[in-house]
C-alpha positions in Angstrom: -13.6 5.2 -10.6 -12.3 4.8 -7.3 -15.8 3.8 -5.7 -15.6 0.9 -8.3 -11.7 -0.1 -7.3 -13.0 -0.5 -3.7 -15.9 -1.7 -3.5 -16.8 -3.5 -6.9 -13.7 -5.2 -8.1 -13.5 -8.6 -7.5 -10.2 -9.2 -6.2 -10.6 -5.8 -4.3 -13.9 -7.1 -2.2 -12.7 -10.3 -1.7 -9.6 -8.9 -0.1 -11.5 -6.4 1.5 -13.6 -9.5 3.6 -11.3 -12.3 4.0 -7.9 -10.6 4.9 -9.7 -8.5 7.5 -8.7 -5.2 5.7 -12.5 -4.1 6.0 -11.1 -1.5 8.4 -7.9 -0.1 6.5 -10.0 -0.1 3.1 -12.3 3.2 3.6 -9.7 4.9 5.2 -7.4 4.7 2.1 -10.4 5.4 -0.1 -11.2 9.0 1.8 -7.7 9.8 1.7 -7.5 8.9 -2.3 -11.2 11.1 -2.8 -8.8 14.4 -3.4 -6.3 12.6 -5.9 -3.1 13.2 -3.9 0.2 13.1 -5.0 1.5 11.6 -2.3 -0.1 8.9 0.8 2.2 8.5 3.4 2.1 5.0 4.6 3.5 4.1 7.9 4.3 0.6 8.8 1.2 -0.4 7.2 1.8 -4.2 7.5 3.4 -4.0 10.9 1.2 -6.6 12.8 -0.2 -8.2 9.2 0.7 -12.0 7.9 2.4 -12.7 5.1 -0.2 -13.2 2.8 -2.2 -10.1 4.1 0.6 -8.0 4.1 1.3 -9.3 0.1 -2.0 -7.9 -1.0 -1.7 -4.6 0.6 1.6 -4.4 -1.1 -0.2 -5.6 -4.2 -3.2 -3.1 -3.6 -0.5 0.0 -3.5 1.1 -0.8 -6.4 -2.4 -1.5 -8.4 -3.2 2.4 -7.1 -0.2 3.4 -7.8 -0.2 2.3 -11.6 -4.4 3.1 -11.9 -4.5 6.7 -10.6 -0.7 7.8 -10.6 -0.5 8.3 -6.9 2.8 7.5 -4.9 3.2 5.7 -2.0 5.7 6.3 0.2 5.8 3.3 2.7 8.3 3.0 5.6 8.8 -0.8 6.9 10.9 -3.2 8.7 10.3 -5.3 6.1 12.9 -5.7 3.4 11.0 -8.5 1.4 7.9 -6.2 1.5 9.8 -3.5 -0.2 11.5 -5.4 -2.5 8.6 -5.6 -3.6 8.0 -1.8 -4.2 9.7 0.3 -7.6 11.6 2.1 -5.7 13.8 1.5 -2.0 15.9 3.5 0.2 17.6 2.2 3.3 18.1 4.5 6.4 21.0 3.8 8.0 22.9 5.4 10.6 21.2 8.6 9.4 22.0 8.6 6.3 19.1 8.3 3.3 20.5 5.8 0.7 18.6 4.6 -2.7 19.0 0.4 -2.8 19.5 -1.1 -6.1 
C-alpha cells in the first residue's frame, strides 16, 4: 500500500529522516492518494546534493515501477535524467527524444 511505501519501508523512512525529505515526502504521498497517471515534477532536485537528489531519483523510479504512475520531471540536470527511462531535450524550442 502506499501508507506502507512511505512510512514503513526501511529504506523509504530512513530517507525520509536523514536526507531531510521529511517535507517533500507527504506532499508526494497526497498527491499519489488518487492513483494518477501522471505527477508533474518540476525541478525537484533544484537546490538538493548529489546524494539527496540520487534517492529522489531512486524514489520516482521505485513509484513508478510499484504503482505504474509516470513521472514527468523537468531538470537542469543531465546526469539526473540519465538516470530516468525516458529523456527529451528542449532546445531552441524544439521537443527532441535523447537516446
Amino acid at each position: 500500500s502506499l501508507f506502507l511505501c512511505f512510512f514503513f519501508n526501511d529504506t523509504a523512512t530512513t530517507e525520509i529522516y536523514t536526507l531531510s525529505l521529511h517535507d517533500a515526502l507527504p506532499i508526494l504521498a497526497r498527491a499519489l492518494v488518487n492513483d494518477p497517471a501522471l505527477i508533474l515534477a518540476d525541478e525537484p532536485t533544484g537546490n538538493l546534493d548529489v546524494r539527496t537528489a540520487e534517492s529522489v531519483r531512486s524514489l520516482f523510479l521505485d513509484l513508478n515501477n510499484q504503482f505504474e504512475t509516470t513521472f514527468l520531471v523537468v531538470t537542469h540536470n543531465r546526469e539526473l535524467a540519465a538516470g530516468f527511462h525516458r529523456r527529451f531535450l528542449l532546445k531552441d524550442g524544439v521537443l527532441n527524444q535523447e537516446a
